[in-house]
N, C-alpha and C positions, 0 to 999 in steps of 0.2 A: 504494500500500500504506500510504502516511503517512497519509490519509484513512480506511483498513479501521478497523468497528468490529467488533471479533468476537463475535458475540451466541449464540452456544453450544458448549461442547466436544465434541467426540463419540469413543469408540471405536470402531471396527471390528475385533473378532474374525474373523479369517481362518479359515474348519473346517479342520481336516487337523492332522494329525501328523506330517508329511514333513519329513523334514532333510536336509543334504546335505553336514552335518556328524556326527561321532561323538565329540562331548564326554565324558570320563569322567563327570565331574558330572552331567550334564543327562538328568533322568528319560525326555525322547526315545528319547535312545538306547538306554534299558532296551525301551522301549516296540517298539523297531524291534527290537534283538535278540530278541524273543519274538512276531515276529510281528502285532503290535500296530497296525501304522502303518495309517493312515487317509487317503485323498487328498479332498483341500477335493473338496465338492460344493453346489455353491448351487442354490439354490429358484429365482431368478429370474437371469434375461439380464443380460448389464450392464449394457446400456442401461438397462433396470427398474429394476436399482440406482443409476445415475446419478440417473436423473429422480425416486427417492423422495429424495435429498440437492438437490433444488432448493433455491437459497436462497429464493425463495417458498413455499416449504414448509415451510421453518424459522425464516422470522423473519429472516434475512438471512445472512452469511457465517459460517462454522464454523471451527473448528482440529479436523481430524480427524485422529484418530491412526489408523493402519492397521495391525494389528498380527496375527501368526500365533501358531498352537500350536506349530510347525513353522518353517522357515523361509516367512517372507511373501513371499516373493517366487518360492515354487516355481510355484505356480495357473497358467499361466497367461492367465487373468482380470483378475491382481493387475492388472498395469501398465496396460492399458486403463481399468480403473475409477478409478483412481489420477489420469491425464489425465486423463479425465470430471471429475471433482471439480474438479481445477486450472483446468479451462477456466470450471467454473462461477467460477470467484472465491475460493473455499474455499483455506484457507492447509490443508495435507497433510502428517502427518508419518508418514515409513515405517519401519517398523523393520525392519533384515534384517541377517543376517552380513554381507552386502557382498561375498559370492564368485563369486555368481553373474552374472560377468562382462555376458552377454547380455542379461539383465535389467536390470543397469545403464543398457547403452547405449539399450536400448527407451527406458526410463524416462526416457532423458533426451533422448530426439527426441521436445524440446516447443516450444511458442514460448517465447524468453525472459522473455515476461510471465508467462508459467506456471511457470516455472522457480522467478521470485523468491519462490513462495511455497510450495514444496517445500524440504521438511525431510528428509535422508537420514540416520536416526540408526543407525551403525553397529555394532556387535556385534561387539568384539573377542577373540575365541577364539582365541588364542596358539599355544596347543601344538597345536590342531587345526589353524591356519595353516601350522605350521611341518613339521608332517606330512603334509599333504598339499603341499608347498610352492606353497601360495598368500599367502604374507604379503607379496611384492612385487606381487600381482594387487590384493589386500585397498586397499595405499596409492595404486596408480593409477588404479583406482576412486573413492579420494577425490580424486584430482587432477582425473578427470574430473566428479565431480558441482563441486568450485570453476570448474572454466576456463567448464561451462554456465551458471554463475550461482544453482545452487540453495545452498543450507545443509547442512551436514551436522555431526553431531556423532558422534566415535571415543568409543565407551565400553569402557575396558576392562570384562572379566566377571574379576575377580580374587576369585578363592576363596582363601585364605590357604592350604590344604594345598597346592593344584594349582600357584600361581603364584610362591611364594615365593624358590622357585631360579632366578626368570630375571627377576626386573625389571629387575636393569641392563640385560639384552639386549633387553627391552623399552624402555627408556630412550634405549638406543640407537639402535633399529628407530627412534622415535618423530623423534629430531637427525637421522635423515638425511631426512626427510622436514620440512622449517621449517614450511609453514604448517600443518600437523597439530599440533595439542596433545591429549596424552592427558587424559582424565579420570578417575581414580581413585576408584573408588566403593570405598575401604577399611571396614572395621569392626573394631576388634578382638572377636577372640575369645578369648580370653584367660581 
């Protein structure tokens, strides 16, 4: 990986509006309460979509970010194409809440060379963890994408209305878990 030159960025838009969360905030959940939701549907096989991310097709290796309208990691398509990419050589970064336990562990029955270059960039939704109580699933999750060898990054989603009343117990959540460090995308609004 010391040697990777990464010779183009890419997004990947995941179709669907599926969640398997019900954030107050997140126009999602309007969209599910009214009937709205959408389940990913693709044009082509995976395979198809593998081999159009050839890195002879692109000029060499990628940083592909994989990212949903929905949770990304619902399809399941996700994880298969996700491996495809990593097999190519392509450094992968996933976005997803992180709850979806099963997915995890698919995701991470890789070879550790593929591992090294998977990105698990976590989506931390508090009060929706705390409600469905999965916020000790959410931190073992990160335990297991560390002990495989991939990367992950915890981003809080801190709305200032929403999360105001509980960052100590977020602060707290964060010390009992060491090698987990929050990152705080604050702004004032003010």
């Amino acid at each position: 990986m010391d040697k990777m030159k990464i010779k183009k960025a890419i997004t990947v838009y995941v179709p669907g509006n599926i969640c398997n969360l019900r954030c107050s905030y997140c126009y999602i959940t309007e969209c599910l309460k009214n009937s709205h939701g959408t389940k990913a549907q693709f044009n082509y096989s995976v395979e198809h979509m593998i081999a159009a991310f050839a890195p002879e097709r692109l000029g060499g290796i990628a940083y592909i970010m994989v990212i949903g309208e929905g949770e990304t990691l619902i399809p399941p398509e996700i994880v298969p194409f996700v491996k495809g990419l990593l097999h190519q050589g392509h450094v992968v970064e996933v976005i997803t809440n992180n709850t979806i336990d099963e997915r995890i562990e698919e995701l991470l029955d890789a070879p550790k060379e593929d591992l090294k270059r998977l990105i698990v960039k976590c989506s931390l939704h508090y009060v929706e963890l705390k409600r469905l109580n999965k916020v000790e699933s959410y931190f073992a999750n990160i335990r297991r994408i560390i002990a495989a060898g991939a990367s992950f990054l915890s981003v809080s989603c801190n709305l200032r209305r929403v999360y105001a009343g509980i960052r100590r117990n977020m602060r707290s959540m964060y010390a009992g878990n060491r090698r987990i460090a929050p990152m705080y995308a604050m702004r004032y609004s003010g």
